[in-house]
C-alpha atoms as a printed R data frame, in Angstrom:
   type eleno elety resid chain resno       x       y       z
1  ATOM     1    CA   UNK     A     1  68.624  78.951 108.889
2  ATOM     2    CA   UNK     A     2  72.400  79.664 108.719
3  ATOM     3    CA   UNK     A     3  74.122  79.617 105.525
4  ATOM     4    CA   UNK     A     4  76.315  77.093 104.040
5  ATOM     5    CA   UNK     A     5  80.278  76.935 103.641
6  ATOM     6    CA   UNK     A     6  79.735  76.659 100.151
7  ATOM     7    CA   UNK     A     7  77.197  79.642  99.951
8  ATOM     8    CA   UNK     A     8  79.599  81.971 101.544
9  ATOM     9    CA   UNK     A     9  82.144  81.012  98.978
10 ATOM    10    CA   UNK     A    10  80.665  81.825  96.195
11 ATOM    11    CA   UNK     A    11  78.970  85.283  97.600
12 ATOM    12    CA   UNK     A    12  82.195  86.154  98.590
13 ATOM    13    CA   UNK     A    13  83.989  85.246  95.196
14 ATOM    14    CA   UNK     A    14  81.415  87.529  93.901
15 ATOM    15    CA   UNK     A    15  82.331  90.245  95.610
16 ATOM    16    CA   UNK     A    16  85.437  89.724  94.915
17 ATOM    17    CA   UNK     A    17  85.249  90.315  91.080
18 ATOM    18    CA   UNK     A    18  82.362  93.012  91.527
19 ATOM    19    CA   UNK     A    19  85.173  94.501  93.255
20 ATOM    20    CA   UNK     A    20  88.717  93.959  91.567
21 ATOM    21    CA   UNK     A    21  87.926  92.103  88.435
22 ATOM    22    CA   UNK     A    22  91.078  92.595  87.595
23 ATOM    23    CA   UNK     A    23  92.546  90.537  90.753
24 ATOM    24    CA   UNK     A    24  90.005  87.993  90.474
25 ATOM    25    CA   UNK     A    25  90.967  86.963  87.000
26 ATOM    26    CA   UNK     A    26  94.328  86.515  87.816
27 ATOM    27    CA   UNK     A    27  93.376  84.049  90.621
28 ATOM    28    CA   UNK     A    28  91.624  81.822  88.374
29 ATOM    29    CA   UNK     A    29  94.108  81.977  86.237
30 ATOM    30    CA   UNK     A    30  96.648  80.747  88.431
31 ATOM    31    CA   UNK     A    31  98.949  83.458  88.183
32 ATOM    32    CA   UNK     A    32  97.785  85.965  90.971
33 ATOM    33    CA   UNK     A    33  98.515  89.827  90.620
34 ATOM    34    CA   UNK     A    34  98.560  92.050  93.153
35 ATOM    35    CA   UNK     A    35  95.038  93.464  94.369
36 ATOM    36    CA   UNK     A    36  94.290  96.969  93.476
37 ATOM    37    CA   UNK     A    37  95.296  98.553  97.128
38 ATOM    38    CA   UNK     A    38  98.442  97.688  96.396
39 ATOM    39    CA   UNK     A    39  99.175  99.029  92.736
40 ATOM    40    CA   UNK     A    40 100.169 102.333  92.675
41 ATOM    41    CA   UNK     A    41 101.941 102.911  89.510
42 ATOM    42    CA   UNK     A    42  99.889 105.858  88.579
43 ATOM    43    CA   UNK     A    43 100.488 107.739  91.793
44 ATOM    44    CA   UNK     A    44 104.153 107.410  91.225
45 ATOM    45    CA   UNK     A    45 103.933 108.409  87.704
46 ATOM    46    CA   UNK     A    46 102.079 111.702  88.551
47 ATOM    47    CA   UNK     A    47 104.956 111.813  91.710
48 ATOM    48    CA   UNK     A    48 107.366 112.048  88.497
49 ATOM    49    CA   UNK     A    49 105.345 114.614  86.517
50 ATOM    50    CA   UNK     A    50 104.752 116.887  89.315
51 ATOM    51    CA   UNK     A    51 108.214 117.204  90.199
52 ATOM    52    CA   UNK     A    52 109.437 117.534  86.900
53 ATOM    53    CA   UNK     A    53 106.986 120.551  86.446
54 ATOM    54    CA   UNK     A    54 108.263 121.762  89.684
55 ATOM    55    CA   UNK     A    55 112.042 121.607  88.563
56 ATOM    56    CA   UNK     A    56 111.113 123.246  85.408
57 ATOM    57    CA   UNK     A    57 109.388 125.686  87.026
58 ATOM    58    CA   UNK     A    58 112.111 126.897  88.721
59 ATOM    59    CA   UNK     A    59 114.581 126.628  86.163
60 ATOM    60    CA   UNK     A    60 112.122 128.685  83.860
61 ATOM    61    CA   UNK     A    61 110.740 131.437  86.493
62 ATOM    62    CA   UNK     A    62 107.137 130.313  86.114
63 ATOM    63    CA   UNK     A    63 104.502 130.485  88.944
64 ATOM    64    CA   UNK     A    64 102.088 128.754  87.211
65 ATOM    65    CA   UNK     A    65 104.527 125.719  86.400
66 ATOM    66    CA   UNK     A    66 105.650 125.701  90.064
67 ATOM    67    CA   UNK     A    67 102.099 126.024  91.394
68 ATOM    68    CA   UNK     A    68 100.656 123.050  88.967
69 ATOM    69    CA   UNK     A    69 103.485 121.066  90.225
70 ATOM    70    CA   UNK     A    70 103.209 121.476  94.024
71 ATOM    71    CA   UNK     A    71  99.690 120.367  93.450
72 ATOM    72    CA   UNK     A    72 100.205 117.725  91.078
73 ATOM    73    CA   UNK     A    73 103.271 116.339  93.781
74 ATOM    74    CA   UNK     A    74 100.947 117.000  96.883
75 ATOM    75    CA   UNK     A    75  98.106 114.574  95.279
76 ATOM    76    CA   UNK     A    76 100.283 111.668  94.134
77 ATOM    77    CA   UNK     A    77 101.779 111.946  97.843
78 ATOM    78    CA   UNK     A    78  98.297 111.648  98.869
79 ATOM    79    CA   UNK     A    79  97.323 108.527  96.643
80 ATOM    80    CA   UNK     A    80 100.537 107.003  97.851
81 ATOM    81    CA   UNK     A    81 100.118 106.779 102.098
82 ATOM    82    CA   UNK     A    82  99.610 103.183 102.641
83 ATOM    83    CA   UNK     A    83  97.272 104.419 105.859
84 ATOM    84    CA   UNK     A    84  95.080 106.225 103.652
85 ATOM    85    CA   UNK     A    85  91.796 103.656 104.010
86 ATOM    86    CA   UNK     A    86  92.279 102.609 107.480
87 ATOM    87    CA   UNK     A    87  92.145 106.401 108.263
88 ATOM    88    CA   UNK     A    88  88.975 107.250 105.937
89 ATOM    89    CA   UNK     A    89  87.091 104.437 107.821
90 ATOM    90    CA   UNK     A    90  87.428 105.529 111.266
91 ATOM    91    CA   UNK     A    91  85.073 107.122 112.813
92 ATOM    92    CA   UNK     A    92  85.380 110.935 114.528
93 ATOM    93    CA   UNK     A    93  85.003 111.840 117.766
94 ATOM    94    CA   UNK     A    94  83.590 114.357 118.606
């Protein structure tokens, strides 16, 4: 028996919160925020700290410093590539 209009609605407004609550709230609300895939303000923010520890790192001949902040830089680069879902889903070939 195929499933209602209505019944596909509401699973899928369910998911919907189980998924960004955040997003979802907003909606009802009226005043819609941007869905989590495209918030990235803590990837930019640990963009800034990395490189800052890199600068200082130099400035202040410190391998450790420079080494925490290539790595710290390298992972906010990482949690800001736009592609980065669409890639994990693919599948490989082999």
């Amino acid at each position: 028996m195929p499933q209602s209009n209505d019944d596909r609605l509401v699973d899928l407004a369910a998911r919907l919160e189980h998924e960004d609550p955040r997003f979802a709230r907003s909606l009802s609300a009226g005043q819609p925020t941007r869905p989590r895939e495209y918030r990235r303000t803590g990837a930019w923010w640990a963009l800034v700290i990395g490189v800052t520890m890199l600068i200082a790192g130099v400035l202040v001949p410190d391998g450790l410093l420079i080494a925490a902040g290539l790595v710290l830089s390298g992972i906010a680069v990482q949690l800001l590539d736009p592609e980065r879902r669409s890639r994990a889903r693919r599948p490989r070939r082999c």
